[in-house]
N, C-alpha and C positions, 0 to 999 in steps of 0.2 A: 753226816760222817763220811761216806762216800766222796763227795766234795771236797771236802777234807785232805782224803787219803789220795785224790789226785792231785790238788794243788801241790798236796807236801811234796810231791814226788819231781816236782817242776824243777827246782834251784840243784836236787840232784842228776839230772835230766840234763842240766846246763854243765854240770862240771864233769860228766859223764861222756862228753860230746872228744869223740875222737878226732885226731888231725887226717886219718883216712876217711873221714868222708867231704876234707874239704878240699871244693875243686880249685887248684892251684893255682889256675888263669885267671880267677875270678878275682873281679874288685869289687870294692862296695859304690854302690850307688853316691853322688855327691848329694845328693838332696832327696830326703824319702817326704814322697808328698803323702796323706794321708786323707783326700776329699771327702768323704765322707765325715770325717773326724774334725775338717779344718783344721789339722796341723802339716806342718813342714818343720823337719827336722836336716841337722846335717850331724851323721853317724861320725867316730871317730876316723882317723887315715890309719890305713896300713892293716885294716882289715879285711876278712874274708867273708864275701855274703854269701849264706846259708842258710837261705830263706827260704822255705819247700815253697813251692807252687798253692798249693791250699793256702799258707797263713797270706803268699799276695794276692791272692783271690779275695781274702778273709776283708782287706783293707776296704772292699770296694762295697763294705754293706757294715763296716765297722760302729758306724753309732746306733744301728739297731740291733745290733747283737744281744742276744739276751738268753744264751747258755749258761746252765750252773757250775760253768766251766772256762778259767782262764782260756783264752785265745793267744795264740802268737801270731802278730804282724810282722816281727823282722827279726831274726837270728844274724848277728854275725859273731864274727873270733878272729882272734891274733891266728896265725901261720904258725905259729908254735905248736907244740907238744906239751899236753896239760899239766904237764911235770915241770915246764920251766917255768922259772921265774918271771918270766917275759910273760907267758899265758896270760890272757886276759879276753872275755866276752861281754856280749849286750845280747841283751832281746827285751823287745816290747812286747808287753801283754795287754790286753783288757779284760774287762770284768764287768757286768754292770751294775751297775748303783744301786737299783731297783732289786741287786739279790740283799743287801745288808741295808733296807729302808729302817728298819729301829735305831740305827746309828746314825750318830752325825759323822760328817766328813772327815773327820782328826780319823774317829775308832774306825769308821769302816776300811781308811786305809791303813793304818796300821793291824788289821785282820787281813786284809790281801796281802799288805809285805811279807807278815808273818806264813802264813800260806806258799808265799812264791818259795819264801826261804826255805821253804822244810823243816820240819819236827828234829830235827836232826841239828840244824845248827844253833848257834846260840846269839842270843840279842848282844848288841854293844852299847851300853851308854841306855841313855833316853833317846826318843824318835824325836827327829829336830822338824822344821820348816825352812821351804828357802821360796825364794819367788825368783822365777822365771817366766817374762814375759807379761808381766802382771797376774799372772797365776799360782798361785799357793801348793807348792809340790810337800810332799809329808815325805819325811824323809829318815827310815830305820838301815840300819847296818847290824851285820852279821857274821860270823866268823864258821868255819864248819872245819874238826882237825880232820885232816886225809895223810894219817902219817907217810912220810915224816914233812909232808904239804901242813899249813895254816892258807884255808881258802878264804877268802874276803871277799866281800858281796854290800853293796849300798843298793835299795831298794827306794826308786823315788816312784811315788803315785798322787798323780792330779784327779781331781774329777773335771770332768767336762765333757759335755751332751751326753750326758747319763752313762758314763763311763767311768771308771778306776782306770785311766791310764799309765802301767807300770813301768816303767826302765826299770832291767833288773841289771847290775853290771857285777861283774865277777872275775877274779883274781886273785893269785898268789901273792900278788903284791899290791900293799894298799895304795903307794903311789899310783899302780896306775889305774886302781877303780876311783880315785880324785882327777885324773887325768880324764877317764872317763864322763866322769859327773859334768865337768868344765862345761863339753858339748851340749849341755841344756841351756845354756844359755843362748844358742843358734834356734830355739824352737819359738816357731811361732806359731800363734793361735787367728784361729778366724768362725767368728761366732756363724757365720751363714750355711 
């Protein structure tokens, strides 16, 4: 339950995130390598990294992770003000496998998305599948009202080396959490 009540708290956590704490000089990395993980991803342009120091530490021991507790590897956000329409964020999480073993892959990830999203917002549709990279991302979306805001949020989660790897993407507008999503297709995987 505990577990629970921290995950819920994640997806509010992300839409909570002020434009005062983002340093203004800062660009996003072009290519987040993730060595331990074997991925390489390339993050949306035109955003802002906000990645404490811990979560990129976090990267460098990521597929042995094995807290009851989502991890964050990269935060970033639009330059905007969480009120505009323009607003829009990423962060990866992980989680590991090994905490929802009675489940297969479909449920386990759709219990993490649910989780990242919080108690608070509400499912869209049915949780879809898409492949990127040859890998099977599970993929729910989410709505959360912040009057007189409609927040939107797509949660894709992989497994791989005993991992839930999550993109959580998040916005006012859903164009540009699809906009967002697009950038999974830049990810690559490497089993070593």
């Amino acid at each position: 339950m505990l577990q629970r009540r921290k995950a819920a708290r994640v997806l509010l956590m992300i839409i909570a995130c002020s434009p005062s704490t983002m340093r203004a000089g800062d660009s996003p990395p072009s290519i987040i390598s993730i060595p331990d993980l074997g991925i390489r991803y390339t993050p949306p342009p035109r955003m802002v990294d906000k990645t404490s120091n811990s979560a990129t530490k976090a990267r460098e021991h990521a597929a042995s992770y094995s807290i009851r507790m989502a991890e964050t590897l990269l935060e970033m956000a639009s330059n905007d003000d969480d009120t505009s329409s323009d607003w829009h964020q990423l962060v990866l999480f992980i989680f590991p496998r090994a905490q929802f073993s009675q489940l297969d892959d479909a449920a386990a990830a759709q219990k993490i998305n649910a989780a990242i999203a919080g108690h608070k917002a509400s499912a869209v549709g049915q949780p879809q599948t898409m492949q990127f990279s040859g890998h099977k991302f599970f993929v729910s979306e989410f709505t959360l009202i912040e009057p007189p805001l409609l927040k939107h949020a797509e949660i894709c989660t992989v497994v791989h080396k005993q991992q839930l790897v999550s993109f959580a993407f998040v916005s006012n507008s859903m164009e540009q959490v699809r906009e967002m999503e697009r950038t999974l297709s830049t990810i690559q995987f490497s089993d070593r």
